[in-house]
MARMILUM-930674 format. One line per 3 residues: number of its first residue (from 1); their letters; for each residue x, y, z of N, C-alpha, C. Coordinates in pm, 1 decimal. Each point is the difference from the previous one (the first is absolute). Layout:
BEGIN
NUM) A) X,Y,Z,X,Y,Z,X,Y,Z ~ ...
This chain:
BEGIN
1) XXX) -422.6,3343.4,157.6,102.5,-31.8,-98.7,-13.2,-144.5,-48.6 ~ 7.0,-65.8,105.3,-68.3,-149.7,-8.4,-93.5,-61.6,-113.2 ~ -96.5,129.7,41.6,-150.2,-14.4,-86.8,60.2,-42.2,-191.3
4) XXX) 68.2,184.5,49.1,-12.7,27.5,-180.9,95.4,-96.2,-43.1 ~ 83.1,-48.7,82.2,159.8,-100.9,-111.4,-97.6,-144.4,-23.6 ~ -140.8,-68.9,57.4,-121.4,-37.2,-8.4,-36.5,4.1,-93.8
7) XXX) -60.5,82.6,-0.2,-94.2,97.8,-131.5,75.0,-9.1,-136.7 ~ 110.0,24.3,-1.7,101.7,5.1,-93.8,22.0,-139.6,-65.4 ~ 21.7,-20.3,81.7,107.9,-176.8,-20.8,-179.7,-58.9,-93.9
10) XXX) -76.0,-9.7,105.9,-170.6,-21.8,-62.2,-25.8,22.8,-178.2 ~ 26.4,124.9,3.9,3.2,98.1,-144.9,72.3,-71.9,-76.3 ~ 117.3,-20.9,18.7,145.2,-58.5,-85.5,-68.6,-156.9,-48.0
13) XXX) -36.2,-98.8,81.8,-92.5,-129.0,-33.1,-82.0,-1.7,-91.0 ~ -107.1,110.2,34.2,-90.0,-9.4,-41.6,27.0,51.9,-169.7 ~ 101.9,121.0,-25.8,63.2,-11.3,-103.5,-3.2,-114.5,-94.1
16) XXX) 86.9,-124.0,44.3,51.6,-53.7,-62.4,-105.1,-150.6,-25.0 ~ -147.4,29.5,66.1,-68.1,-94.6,-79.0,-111.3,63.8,-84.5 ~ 23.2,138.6,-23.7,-79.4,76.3,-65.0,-20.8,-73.9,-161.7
19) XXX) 101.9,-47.9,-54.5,-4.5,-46.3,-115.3,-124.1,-136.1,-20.1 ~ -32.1,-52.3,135.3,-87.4,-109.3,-32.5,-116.1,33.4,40.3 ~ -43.0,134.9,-17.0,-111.7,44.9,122.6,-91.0,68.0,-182.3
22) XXX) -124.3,-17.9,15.9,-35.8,79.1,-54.7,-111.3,132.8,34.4 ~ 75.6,85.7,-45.7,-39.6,141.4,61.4,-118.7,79.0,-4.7 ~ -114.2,-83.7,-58.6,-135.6,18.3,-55.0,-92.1,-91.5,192.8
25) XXX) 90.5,-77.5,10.0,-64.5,-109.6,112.4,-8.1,127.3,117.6 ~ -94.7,9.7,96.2,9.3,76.6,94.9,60.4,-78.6,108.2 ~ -1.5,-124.4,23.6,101.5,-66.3,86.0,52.2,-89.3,-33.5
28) XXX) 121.6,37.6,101.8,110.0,-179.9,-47.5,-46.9,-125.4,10.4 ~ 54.6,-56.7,-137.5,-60.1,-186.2,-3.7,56.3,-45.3,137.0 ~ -67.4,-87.1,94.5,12.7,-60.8,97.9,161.2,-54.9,-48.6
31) XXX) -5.1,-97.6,-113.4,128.0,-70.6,-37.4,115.1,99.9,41.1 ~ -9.2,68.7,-55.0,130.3,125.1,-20.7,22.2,60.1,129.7 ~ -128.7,36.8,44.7,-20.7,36.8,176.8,96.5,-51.3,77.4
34) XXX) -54.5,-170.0,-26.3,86.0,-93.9,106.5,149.2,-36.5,-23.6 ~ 34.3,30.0,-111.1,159.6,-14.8,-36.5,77.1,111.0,36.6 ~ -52.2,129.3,1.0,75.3,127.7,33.8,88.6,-54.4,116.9
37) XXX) 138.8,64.2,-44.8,58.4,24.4,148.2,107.5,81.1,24.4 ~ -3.3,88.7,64.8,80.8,108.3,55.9,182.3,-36.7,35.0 ~ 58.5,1.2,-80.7,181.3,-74.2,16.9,89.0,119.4,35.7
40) XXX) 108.9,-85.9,98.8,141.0,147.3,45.1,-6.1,39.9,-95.3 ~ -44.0,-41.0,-149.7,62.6,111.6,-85.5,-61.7,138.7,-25.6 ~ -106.6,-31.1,11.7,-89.9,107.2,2.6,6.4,123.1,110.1
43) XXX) 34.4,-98.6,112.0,66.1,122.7,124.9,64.1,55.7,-54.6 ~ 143.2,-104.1,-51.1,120.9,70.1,-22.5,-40.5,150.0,-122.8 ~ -61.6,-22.9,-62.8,-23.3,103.5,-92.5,-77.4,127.6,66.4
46) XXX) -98.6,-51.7,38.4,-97.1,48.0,65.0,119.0,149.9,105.3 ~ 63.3,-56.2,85.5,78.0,31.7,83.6,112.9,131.2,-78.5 ~ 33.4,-51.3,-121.5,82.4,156.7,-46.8,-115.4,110.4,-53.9
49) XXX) -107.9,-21.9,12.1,-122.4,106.4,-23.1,-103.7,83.0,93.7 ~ 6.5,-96.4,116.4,-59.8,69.0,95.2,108.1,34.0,121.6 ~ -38.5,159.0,43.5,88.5,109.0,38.9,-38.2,-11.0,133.0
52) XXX) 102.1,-33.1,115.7,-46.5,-1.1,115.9,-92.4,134.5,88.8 ~ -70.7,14.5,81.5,-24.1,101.7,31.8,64.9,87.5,63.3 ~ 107.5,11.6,61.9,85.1,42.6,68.4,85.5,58.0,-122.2
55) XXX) 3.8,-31.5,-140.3,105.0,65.3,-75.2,-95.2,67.7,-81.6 ~ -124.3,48.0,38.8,-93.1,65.9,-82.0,8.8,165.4,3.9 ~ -15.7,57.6,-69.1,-11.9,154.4,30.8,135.9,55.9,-54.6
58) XXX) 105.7,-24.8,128.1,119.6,59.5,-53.1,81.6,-128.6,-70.3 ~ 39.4,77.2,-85.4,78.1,-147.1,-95.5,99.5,-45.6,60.1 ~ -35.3,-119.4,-4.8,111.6,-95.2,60.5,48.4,-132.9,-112.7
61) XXX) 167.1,11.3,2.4,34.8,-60.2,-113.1,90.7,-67.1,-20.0 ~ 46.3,-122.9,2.4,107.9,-58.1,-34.5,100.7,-7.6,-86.7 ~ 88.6,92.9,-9.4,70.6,70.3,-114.7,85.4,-163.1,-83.7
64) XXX) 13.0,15.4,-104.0,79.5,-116.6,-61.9,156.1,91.6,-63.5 ~ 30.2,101.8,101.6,133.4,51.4,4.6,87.7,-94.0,57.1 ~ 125.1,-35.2,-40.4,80.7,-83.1,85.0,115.4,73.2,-27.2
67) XXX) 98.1,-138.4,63.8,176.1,129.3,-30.2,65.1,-67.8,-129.1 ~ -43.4,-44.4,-67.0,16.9,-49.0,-156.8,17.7,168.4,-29.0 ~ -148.2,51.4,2.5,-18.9,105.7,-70.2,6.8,159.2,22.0
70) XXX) 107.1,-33.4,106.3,101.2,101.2,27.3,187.5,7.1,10.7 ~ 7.0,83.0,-92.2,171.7,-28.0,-63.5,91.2,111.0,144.9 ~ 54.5,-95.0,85.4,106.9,109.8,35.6,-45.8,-2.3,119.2
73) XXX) 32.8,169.8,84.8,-78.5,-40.8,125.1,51.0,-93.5,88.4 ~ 87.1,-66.7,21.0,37.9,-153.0,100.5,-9.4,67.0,113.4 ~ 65.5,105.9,19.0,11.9,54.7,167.5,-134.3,0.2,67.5
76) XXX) -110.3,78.6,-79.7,-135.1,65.3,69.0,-48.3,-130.5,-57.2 ~ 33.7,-100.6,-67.4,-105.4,-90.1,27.1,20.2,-116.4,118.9 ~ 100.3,6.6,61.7,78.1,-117.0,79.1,-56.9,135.6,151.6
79) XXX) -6.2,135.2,-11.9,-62.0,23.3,120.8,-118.0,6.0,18.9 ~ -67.4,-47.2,-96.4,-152.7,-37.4,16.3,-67.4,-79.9,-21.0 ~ 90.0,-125.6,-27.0,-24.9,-158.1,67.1,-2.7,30.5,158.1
82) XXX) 89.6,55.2,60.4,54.3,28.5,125.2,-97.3,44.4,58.3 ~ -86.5,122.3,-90.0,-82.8,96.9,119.4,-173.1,-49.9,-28.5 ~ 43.0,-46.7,-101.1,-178.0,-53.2,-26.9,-19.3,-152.2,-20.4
85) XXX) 104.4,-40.4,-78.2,-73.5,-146.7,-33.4,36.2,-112.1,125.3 ~ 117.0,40.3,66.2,12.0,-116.2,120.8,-120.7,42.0,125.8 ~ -13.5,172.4,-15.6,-95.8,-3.3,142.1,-152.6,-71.7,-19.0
88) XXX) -11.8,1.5,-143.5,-140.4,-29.1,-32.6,20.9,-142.2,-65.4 ~ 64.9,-87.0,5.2,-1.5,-157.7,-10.4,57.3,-71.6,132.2 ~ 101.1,61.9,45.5,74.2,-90.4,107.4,-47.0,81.2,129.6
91) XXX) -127.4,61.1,69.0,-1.8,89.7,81.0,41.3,-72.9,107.0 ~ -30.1,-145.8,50.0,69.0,-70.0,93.4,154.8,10.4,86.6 ~ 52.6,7.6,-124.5,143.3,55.7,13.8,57.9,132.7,38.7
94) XXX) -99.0,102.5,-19.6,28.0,114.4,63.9,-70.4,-29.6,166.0 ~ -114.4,-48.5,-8.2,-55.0,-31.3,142.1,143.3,-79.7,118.9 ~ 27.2,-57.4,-85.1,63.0,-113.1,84.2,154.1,105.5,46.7
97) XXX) 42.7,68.9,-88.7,156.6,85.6,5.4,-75.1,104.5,67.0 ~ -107.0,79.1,39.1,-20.4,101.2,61.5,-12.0,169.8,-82.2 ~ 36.1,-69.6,-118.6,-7.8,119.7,-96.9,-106.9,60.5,-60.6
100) XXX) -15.4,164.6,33.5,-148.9,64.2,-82.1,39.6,-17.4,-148.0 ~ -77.6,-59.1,-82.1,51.3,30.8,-132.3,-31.6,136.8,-49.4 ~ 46.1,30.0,-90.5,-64.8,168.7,-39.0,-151.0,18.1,-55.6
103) XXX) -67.9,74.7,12.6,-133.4,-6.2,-16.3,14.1,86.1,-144.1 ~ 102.6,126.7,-28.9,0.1,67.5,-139.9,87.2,18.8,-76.1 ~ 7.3,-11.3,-111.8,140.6,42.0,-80.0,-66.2,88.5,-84.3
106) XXX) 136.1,79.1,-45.5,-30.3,156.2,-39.1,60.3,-75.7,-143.0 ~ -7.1,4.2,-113.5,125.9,3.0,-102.7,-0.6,158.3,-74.6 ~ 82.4,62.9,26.2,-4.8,88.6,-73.0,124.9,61.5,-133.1
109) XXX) 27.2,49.0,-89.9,78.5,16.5,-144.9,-86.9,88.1,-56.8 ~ 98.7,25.0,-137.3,-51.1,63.5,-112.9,-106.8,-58.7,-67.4 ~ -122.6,74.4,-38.1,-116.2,-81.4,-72.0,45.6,-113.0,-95.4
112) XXX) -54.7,-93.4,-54.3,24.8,-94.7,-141.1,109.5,-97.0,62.6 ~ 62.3,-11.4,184.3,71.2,-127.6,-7.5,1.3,-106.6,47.2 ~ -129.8,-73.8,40.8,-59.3,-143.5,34.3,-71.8,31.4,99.2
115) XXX) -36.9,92.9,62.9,-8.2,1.7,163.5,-186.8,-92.8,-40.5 ~ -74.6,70.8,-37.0,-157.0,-95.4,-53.7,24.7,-129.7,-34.7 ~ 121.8,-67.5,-110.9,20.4,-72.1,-13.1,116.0,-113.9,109.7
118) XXX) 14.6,59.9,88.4,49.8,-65.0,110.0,-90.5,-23.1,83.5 ~ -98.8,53.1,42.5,-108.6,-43.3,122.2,-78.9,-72.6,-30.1 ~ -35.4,-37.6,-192.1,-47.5,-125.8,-72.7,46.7,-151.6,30.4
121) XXX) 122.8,69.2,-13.1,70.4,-147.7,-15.7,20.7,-48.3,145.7 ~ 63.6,87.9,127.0,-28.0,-80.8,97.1,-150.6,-7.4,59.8 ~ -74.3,44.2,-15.9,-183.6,-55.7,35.5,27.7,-145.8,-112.3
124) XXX) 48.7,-9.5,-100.2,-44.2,-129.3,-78.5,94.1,-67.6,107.4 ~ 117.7,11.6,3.9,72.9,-138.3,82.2,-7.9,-6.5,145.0 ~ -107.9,68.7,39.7,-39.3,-8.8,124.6,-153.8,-44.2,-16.8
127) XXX) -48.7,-52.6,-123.5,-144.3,-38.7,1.1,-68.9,75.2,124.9 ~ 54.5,115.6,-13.1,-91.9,89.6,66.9,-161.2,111.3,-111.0 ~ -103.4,-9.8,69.7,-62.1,74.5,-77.5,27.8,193.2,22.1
130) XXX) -13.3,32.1,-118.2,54.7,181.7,-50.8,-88.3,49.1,6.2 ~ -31.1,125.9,69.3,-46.9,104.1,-3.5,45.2,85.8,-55.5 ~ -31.7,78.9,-123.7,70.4,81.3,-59.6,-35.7,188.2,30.2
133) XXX) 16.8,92.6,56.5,-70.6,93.7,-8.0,88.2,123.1,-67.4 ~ -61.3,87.2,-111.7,85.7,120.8,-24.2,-32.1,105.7,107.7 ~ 117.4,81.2,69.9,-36.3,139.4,58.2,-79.1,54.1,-50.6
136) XXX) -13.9,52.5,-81.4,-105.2,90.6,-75.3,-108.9,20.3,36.4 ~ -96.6,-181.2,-21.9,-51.4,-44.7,-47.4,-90.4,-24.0,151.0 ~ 59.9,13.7,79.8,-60.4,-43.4,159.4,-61.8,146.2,24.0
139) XXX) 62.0,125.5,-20.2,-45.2,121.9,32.1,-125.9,42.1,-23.5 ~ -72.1,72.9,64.2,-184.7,-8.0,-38.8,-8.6,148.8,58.1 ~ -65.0,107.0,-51.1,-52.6,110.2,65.9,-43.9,-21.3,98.1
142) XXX) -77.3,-85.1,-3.1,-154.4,-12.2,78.0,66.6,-29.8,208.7 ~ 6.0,24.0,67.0,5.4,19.2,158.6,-19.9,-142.0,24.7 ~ 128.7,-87.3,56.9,-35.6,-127.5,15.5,-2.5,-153.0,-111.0
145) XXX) 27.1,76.6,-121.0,-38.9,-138.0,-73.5,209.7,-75.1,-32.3 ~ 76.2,110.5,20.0,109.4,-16.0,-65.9,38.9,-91.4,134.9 ~ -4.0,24.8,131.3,21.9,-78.8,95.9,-39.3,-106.9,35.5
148) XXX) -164.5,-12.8,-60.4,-71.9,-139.5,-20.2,76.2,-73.4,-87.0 ~ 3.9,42.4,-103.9,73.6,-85.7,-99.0,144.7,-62.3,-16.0 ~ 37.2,44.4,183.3,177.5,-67.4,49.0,-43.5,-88.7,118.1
151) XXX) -154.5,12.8,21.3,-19.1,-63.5,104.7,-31.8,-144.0,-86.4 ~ -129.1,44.8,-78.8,-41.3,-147.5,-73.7,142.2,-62.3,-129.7 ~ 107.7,51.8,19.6,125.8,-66.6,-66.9,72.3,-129.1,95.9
154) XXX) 0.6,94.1,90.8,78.7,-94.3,150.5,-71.7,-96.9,46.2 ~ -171.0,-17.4,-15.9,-77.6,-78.1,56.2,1.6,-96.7,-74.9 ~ 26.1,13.4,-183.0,-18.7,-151.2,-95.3,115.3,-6.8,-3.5
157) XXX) 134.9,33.4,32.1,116.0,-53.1,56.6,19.1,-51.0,80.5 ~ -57.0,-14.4,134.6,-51.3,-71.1,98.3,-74.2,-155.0,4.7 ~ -157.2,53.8,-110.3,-78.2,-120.8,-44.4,117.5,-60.3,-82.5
160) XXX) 65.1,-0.1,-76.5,46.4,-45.6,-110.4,198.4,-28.5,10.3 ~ 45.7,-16.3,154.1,94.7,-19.9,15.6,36.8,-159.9,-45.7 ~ 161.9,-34.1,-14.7,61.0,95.1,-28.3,15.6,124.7,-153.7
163) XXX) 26.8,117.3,53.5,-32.1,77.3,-115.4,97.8,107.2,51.4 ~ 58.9,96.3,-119.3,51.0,110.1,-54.2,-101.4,108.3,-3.0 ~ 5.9,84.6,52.3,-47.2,148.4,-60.3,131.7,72.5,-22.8
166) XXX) -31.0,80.0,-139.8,74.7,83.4,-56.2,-35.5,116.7,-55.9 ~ 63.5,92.0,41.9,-61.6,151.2,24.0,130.5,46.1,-128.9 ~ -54.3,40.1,-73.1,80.9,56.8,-166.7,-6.9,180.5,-2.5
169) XXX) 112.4,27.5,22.5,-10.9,184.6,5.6,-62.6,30.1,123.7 ~ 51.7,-92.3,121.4,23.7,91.1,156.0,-4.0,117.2,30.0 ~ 43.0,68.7,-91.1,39.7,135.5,62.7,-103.4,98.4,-44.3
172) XXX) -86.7,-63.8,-83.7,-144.2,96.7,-36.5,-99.0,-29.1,136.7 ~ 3.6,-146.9,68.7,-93.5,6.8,63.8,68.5,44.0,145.6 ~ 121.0,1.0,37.7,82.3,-10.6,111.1,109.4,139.8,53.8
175) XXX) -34.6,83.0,-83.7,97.4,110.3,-10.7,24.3,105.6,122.1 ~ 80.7,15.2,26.5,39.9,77.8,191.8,-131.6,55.3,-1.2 ~ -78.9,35.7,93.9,-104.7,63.1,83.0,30.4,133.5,-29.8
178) XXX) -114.8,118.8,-14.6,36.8,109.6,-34.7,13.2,56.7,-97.6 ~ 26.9,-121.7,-90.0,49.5,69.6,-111.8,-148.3,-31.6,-148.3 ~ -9.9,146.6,-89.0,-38.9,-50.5,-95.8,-189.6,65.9,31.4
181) XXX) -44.2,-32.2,-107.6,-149.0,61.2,-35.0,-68.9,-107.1,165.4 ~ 1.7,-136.7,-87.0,-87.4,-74.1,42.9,58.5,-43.9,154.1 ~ 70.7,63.7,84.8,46.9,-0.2,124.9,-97.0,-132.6,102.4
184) XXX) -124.7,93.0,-22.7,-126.9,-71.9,88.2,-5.4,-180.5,-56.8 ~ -23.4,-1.9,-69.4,-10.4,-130.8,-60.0,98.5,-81.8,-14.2 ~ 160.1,58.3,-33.2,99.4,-50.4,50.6,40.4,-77.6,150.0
187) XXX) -32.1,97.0,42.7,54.9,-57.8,180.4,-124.6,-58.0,49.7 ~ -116.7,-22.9,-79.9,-110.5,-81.7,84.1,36.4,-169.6,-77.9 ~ 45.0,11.8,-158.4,71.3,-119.7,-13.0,139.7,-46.8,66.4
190) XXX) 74.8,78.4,-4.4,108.2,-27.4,106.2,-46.6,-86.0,131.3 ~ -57.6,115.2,94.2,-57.1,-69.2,116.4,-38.6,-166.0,-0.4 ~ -112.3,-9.5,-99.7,-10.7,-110.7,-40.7,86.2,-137.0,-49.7
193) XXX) 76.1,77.5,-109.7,93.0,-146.3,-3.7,114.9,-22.2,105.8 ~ 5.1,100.3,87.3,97.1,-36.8,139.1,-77.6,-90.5,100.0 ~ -121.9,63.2,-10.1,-121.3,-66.3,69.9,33.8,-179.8,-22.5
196) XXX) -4.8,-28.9,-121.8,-53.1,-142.2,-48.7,150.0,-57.8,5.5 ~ 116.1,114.9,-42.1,109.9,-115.0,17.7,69.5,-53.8,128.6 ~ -76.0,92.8,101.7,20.4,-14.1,148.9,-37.8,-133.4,76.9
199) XXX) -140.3,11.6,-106.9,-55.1,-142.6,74.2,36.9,-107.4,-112.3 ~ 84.3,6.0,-76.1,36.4,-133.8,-77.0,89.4,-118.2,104.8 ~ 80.2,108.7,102.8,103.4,-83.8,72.4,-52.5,-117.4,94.8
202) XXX) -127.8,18.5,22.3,-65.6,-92.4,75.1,-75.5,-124.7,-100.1 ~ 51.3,14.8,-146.9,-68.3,-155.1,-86.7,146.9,-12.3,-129.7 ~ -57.0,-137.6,-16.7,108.8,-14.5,-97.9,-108.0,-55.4,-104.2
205) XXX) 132.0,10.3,-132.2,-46.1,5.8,-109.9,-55.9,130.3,-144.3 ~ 42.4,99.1,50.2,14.3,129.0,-10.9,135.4,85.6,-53.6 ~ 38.0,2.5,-90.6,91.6,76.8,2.5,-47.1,125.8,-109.7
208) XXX) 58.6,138.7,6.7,-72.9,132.6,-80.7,169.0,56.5,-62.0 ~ 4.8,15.4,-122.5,125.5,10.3,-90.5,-85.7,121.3,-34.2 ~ 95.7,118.0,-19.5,-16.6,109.5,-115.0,112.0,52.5,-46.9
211) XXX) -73.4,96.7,-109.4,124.0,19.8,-84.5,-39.1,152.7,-51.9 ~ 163.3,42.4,22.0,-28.0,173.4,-25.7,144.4,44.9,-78.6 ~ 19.8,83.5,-65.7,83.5,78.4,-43.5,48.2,139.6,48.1
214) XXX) -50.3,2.2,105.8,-19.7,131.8,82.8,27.2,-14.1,120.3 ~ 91.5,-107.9,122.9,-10.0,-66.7,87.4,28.5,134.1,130.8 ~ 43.1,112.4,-66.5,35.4,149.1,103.8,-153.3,66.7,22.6
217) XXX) -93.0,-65.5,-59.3,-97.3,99.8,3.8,-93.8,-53.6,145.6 ~ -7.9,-116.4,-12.2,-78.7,-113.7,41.3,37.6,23.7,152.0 ~ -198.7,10.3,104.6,39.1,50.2,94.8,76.9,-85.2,94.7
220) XXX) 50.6,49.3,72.5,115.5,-95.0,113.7,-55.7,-127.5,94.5 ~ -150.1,-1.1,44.4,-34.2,-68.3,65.6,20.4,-113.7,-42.7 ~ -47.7,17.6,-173.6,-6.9,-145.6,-27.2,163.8,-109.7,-49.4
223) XXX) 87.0,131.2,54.9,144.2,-128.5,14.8,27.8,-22.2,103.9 ~ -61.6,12.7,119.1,22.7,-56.4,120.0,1.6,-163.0,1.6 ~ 24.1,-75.9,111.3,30.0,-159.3,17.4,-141.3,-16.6,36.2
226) XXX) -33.2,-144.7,-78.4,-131.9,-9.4,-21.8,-136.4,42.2,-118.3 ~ 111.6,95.9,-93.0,-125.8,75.8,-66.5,162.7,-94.7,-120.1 ~ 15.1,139.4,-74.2,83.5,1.5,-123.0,128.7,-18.6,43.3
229) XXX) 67.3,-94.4,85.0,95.3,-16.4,27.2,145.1,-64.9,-91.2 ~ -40.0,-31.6,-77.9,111.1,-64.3,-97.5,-3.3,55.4,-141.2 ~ 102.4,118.3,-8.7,-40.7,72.8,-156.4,114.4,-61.2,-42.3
232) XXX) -9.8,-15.6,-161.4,53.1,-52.5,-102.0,29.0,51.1,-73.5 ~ 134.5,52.0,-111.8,17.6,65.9,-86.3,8.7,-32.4,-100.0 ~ -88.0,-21.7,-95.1,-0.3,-52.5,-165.5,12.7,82.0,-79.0
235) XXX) 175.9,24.9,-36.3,59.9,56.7,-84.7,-52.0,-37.9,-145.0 ~ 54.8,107.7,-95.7,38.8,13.7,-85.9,91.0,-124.7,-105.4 ~ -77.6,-104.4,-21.0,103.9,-166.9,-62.7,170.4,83.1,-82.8
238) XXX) 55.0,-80.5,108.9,156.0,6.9,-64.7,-38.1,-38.0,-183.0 ~ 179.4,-18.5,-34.1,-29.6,-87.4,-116.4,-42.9,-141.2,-17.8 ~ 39.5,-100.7,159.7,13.2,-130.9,13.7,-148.2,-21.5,-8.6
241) XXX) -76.3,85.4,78.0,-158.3,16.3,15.3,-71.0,-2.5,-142.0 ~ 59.4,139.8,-75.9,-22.5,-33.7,-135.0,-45.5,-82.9,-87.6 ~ 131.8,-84.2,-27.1,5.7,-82.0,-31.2,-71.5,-177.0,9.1
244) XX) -56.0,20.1,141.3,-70.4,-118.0,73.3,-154.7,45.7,-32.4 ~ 2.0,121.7,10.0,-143.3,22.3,-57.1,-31.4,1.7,-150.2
């Protein structure tokens, strides 16, 4: 990582004496050679372009959602300062009081009422990095790849703490055992994300938010203490809500 923010910052310099260079010469005039020089600024630039390796593959992202840009809501957003942004800035403070913080929150409501746009805004005021994943979108025919792909989620949440993963339409990838065509592939992802949220309790910096409209369907394991323990109900905006939005 080192190398390339290097390499980069290098590139960005060398940019900016391109104008005195002429491009017919196969090498640089000694003069120009010896004046080059590599400045923070060039890091600094350098640095919003090159992508750490640890946030490579699965997207990893710093949402510029905040609570500006959500109208309403005060309740579910004041319980998730509570359940996410103090465990993942002040973790000291839970160490020191003896308290597990919660490792999942469920938000679940009627489609179209912030719940995506709530797990934005607290990952932004928790300068935590987002993992974003759709249910859907994780599911794979293929024997093994849909479970890989909850394993390598949890692992650049890990590399890339502190960070949010957020699982969008739960209940496609999470739905009671038993039920449904894709049964087999269901409960081998299940297994799995019980698997990974089991062992979250032993690191910090981790917290996994999802969001469903379907919260009766969604199998039971994963509201046990420790997994999806803190569900949230994001109604339907009053008029006051309305209006703020």
């Amino acid at each position: 990582d080192l190398e390339s923010l290097c390499r980069e910052a290098a590139m960005k310099a060398l940019r900016r004496y391109l104008p005195e260079m002429d491009l017919e010469d196969e090498q640089i005039p000694p003069k120009i050679l010896d004046s080059m020089e590599v400045t923070h600024r060039d890091f600094q630039q350098a640095l919003r372009e090159v992508q750490p390796s640890a946030l490579r593959e699965v997207l990893v992202e710093i949402p510029n959602t905040n609570w500006e840009d959500v109208g309403g809501l005060d309740n579910i957003r004041q319980q998730l300062i509570e359940a996410v942004d103090w465990p993942l800035t002040q973790p000291e403070s839970f160490d020191r009081l003896g308290i597990d913080p919660p490792r999942g929150v469920l938000l679940y409501g009627p489609p179209g009422c912030g719940k995506t746009l709530l797990a934005r805004a607290i990952a932004t005021e928790s300068e935590a990095n987002f993992i974003s994943i759709k249910g859907p979108e994780i599911l794979s025919k293929w024997v093994g790849e849909s479970e890989k792909a909850i394993r390598e989620v949890f692992r650049k949440a890990r590399m890339a703490s502190p960070a949010i993963i957020f699982f969008d339409e739960l209940d496609a990838i999470a739905p009671m055992r038993g039920r449904g065509n894709n049964s087999g592939v269901t409960e081998r992802v299940i297994s799995q994300l019980l698997t990974e949220m089991d062992g979250l309790s032993t690191l910090e910096g981790v917290v996994v938010i999802a969001a469903t409209n379907r919260p009766d369907i969604i199998d039971r394991a994963l509201l046990r203490p420790g997994r999806f323990d803190r569900l949230m109900l994001v109604e339907a905006p009053n008029e006051e809500s309305r209006n703020a939005i």
